[in-house]
C-alpha positions as CSV (number, residue, x, y, z in Angstrom):
1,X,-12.6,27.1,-10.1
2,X,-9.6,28.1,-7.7
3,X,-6.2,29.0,-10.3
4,X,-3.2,28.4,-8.3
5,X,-1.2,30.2,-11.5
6,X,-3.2,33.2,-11.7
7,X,-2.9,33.7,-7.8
8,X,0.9,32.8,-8.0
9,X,1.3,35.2,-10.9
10,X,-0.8,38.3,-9.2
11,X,1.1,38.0,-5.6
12,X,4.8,37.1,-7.4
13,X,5.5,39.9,-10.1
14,X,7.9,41.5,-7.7
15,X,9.7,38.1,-7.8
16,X,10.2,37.4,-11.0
17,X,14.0,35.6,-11.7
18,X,15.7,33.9,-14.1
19,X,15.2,30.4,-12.8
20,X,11.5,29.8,-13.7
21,X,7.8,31.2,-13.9
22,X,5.1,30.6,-12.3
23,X,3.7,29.6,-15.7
24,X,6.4,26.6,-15.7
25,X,4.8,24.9,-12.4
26,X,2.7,22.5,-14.2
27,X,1.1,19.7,-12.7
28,X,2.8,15.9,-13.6
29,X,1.0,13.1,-14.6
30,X,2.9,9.9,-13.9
31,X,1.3,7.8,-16.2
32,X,-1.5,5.3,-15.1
33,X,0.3,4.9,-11.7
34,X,-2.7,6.8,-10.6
35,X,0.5,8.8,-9.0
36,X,0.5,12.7,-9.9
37,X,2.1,16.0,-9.0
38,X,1.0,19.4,-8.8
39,X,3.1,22.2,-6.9
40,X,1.9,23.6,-3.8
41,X,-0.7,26.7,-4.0
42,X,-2.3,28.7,-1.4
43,X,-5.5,26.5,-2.0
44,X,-3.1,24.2,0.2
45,X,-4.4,25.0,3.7
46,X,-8.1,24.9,2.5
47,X,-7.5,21.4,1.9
48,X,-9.9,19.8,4.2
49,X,-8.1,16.3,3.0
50,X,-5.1,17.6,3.9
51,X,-5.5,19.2,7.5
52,X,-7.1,15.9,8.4
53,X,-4.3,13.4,7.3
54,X,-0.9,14.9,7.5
55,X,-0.9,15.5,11.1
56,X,-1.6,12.3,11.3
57,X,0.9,10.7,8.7
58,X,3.7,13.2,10.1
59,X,3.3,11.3,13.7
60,X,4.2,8.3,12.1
61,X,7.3,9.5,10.2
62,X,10.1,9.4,12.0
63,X,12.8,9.8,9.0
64,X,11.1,13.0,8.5
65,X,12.3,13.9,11.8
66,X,15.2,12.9,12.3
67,X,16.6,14.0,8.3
68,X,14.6,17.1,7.7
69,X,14.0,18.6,11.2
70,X,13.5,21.9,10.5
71,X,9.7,20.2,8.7
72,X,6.6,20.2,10.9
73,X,3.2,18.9,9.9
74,X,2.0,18.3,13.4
75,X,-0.9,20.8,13.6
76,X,-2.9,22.5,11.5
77,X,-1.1,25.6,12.6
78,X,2.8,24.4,11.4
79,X,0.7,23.3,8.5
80,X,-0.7,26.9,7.8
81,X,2.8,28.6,8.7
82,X,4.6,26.0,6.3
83,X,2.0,27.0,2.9
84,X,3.0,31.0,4.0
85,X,6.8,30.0,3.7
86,X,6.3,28.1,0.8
87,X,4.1,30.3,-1.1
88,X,6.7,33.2,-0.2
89,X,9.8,31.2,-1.7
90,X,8.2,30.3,-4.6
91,X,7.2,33.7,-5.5
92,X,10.4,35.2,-4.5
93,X,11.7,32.4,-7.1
94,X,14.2,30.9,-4.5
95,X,12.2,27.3,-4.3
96,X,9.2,25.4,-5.8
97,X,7.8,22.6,-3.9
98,X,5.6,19.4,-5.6
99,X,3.0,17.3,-3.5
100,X,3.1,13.8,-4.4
101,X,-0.6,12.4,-4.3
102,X,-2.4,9.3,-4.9
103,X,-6.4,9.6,-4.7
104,X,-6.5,13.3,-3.7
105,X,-3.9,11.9,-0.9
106,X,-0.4,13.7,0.0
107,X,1.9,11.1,0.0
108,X,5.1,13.6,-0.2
109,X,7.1,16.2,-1.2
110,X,10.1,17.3,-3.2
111,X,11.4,20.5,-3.2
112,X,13.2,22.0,-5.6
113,X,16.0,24.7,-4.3
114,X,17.4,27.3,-6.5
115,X,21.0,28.5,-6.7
116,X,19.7,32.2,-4.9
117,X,18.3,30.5,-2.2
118,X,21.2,27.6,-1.6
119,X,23.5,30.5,-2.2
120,X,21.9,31.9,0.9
121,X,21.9,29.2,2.9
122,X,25.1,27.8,2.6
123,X,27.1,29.7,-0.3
124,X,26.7,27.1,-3.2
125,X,25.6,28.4,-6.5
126,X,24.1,25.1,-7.5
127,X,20.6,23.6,-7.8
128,X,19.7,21.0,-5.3
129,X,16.6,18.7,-4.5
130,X,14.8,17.6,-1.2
131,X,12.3,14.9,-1.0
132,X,10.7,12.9,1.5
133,X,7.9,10.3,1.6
134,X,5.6,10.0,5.0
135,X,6.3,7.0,6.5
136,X,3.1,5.0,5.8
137,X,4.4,5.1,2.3
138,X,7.7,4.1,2.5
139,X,8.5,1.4,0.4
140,X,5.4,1.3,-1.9
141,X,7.1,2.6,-4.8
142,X,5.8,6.3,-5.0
143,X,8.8,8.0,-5.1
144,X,10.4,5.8,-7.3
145,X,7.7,6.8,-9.7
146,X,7.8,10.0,-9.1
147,X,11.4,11.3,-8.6
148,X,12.0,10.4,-12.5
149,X,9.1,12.3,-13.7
150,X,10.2,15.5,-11.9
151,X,13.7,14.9,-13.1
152,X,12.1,14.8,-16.6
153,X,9.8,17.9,-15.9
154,X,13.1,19.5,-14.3
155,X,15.0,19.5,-17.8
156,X,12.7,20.0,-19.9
157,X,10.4,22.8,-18.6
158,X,13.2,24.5,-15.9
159,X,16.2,23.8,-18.5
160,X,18.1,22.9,-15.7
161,X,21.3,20.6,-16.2
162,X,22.7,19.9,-13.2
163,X,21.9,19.4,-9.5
164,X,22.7,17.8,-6.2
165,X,21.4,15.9,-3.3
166,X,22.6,16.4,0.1
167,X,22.3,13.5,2.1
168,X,23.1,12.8,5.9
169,X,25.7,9.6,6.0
170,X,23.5,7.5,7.9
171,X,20.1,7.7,5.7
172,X,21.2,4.9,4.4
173,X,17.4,4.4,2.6
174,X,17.6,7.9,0.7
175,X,21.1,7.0,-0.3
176,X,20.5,3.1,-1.5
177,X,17.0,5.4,-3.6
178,X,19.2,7.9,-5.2
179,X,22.1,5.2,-6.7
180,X,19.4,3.7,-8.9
181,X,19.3,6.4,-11.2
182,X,22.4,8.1,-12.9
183,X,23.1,10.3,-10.1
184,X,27.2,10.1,-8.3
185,X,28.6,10.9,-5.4
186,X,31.0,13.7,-5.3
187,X,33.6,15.7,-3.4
188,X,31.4,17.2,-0.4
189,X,34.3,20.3,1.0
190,X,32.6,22.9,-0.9
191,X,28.7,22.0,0.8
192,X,29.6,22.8,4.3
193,X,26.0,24.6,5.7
194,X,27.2,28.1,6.7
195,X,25.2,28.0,9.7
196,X,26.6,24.3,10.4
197,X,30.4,24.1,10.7
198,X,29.8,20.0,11.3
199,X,31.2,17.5,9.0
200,X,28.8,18.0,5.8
201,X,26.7,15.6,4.3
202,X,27.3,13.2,1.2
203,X,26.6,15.2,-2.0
204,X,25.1,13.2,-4.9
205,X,25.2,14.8,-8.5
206,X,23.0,14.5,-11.2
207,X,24.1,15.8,-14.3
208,X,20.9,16.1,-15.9
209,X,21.8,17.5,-19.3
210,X,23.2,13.9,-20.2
211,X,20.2,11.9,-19.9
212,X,18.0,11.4,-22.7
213,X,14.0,10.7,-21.3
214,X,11.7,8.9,-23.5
């Protein structure tokens, strides 16, 4: 059977970091939501699930679009050139990324964006999360059973205390998501995108240290 960690392990030992190990990515279990986790491996593009239905749900997903453009499921192609990138972050320990599935079905994503890598991008020293949901599955309560699991696995197995969401003002359904759980807004002037100079987003905090899972 394919071993996503001992692959991950054999092509990342020049990456090690102080952030995590590849030994950390475990898969997540939500329960018997019949909703799981697992991070994303080179087994990825071999998928024959996958390269047959996310084109497809990616068509139909236009908050993908329009609030993470730089994403691009539409061929198997983008979907190949995407598992390269992401295998090549992960290893280089500057992001991990988590499929959300239900029935061997990829319903979404978060990633998971380490202080070296947002450093890079825009200068902040911090941890931050993406997510999104493809848009046949909006609204059916998968992230919402999801997103507190990997906050869960994120202090517990990462140690991680803190991080933020960056949020575009007028994704008003990410926003209205995030206020559920114990997660504020805060000042935004020090998340301005180095290679944006526009207004920045809304930052959200989540001080994760102070939040005691059952």
């Amino acid at each position: 059977m394919f071993d996503p960690k001992s692959f991950l392990n054999a092509i990342g030992s020049a990456g090690d970091n102080n952030y995590y190990s590849i030994d950390d990515l475990d898969p997540i279990v939500c329960g018997r939501s019949g909703i799981y986790l697992e991070p994303i491996a080179p087994d990825f593009i071999s998928n024959e699930i996958i390269l047959k239905t996310v084109p497809t749900l990616f068509s139909t997903s236009a908050n993908i679009k329009k609030f993470l453009p730089t994403l691009d499921f539409s061929t198997t192609e983008s979907i190949e050139k995407f598992s390269k990138i992401t295998m090549l972050r992960t290893t280089a320990g500057l992001q991990f990324t988590y499929g959300i599935y239900t029935k061997g079905i990829l319903v979404g994503m978060i990633f998971v964006n380490t202080p070296a890598f947002n450093k890079s991008s825009m200068g902040l020293n911090e941890w931050t999360l993406d997510f999104f949901v493809f848009g046949p599955f909006e609204g059916q309560g998968f992230m919402r059973t999801a997103f507190p699991r990997m906050m869960m696995f994120l202090q517990k197995n990462i140690g991680i205390e803190t991080f933020y969401l960056l949020v575009d003002e007028d994704n008003e359904r990410c926003i209205n998501f995030i206020l559920q759980y114990p997660i504020d807004e805060v000042d935004n002037s020090g998340f301005k995108n180095l290679d944006n100079q526009s207004e920045p987003p809304l930052v959200f905090e989540c001080q994760l240290s102070t939040i005691r899972f059952q």
